[in-house]
C-alpha positions in Angstrom: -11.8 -43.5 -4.5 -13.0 -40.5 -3.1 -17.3 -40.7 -2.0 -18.0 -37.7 -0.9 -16.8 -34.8 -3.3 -17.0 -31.1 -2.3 -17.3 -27.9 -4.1 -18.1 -24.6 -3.4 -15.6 -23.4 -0.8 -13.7 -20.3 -1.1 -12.4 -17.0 0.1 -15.4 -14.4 0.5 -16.5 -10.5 1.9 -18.5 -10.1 5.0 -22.0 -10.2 4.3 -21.4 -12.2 0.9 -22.7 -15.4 -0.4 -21.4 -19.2 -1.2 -23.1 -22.3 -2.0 -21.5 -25.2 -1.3 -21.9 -28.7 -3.1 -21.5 -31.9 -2.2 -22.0 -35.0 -4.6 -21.8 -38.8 -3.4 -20.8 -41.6 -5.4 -23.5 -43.9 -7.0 -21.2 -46.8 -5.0 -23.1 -45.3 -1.7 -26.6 -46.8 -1.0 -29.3 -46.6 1.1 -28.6 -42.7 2.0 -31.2 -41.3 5.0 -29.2 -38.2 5.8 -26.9 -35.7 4.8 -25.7 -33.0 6.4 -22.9 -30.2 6.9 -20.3 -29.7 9.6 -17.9 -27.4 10.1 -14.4 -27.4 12.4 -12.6 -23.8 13.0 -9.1 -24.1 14.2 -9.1 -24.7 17.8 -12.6 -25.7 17.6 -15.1 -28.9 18.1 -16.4 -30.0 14.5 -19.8 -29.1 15.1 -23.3 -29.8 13.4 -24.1 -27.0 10.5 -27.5 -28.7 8.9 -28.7 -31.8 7.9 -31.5 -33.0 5.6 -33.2 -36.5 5.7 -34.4 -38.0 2.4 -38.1 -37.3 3.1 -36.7 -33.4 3.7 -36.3 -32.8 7.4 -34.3 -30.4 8.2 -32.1 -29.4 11.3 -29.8 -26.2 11.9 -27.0 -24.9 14.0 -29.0 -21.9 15.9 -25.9 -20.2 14.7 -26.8 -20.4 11.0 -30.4 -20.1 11.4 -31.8 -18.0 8.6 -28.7 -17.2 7.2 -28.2 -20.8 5.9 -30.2 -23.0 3.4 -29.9 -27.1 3.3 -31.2 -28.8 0.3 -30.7 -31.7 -1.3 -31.0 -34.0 -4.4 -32.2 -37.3 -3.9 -31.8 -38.4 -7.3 -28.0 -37.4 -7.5 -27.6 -37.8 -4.0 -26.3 -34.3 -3.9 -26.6 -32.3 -1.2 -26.3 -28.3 -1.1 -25.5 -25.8 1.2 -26.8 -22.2 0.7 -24.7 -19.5 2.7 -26.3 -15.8 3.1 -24.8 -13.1 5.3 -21.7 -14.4 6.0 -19.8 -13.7 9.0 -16.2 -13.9 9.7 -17.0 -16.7 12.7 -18.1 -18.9 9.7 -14.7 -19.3 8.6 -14.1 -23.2 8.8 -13.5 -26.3 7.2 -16.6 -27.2 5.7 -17.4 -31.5 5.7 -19.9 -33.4 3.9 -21.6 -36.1 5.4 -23.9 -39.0 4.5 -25.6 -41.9 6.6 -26.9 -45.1 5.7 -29.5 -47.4 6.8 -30.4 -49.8 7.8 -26.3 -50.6 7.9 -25.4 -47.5 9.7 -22.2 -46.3 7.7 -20.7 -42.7 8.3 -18.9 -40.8 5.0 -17.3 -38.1 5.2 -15.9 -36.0 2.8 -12.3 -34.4 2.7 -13.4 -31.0 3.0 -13.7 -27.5 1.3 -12.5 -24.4 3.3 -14.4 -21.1 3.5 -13.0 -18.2 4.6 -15.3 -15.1 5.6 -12.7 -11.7 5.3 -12.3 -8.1 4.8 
């Protein structure tokens, strides 16, 4: 069954808006962190944000007040908030969520944005 489960993706203008979703199962325990990465073809997957249960937050420079992490501890949902959009944000967009104190690594399957005129 699929634990990580993604929404939000889609085709979009320059400058326009997306939020993406991401929603783990209630079989995953003992969350500390979830975060966003992206991969462009030809590219490294790289760190987008990530939020810590207690709400710390990290960000690509990149993304950096274009972007908005939040999250959902009751639902263990997290969100992704996408402003300005550029065409170098086009990627593959993949949840992730870390345990503790067993350090486990989901991922989810993906959701692809594409930033175009």
């Amino acid at each position: 069954q699929v634990q990580l489960v993604e929404s939000g993706g889609g085709l979009v203008e320059p400058g326009g808006s997306l939020r993406l979703s991401c929603a783990a199962s209630e079989s995953i325990s003992n969350i500390y962190n979830m975060g966003w990465y992206r991969q462009a073809p030809g590219k490294q997957r790289e760190l987008v944000a990530k939020i810590t249960n207690a709400g710390s937050i990290n960000y690509a420079d990149s993304v950096k007040g274009r972007f908005t992490i939040s999250r959902d501890n009751a639902k263990n949902t997290v969100y992704l908030q996408m402003n300005s959009l550029k065409s170098e944000d086009t990627a593959t967009y993949y949840c992730n969520a870390k345990t503790l104190p067993v350090l486990r690594d989901y991922w989810g399957q993906g959701t692809q944005v594409t930033v175009s005129s």
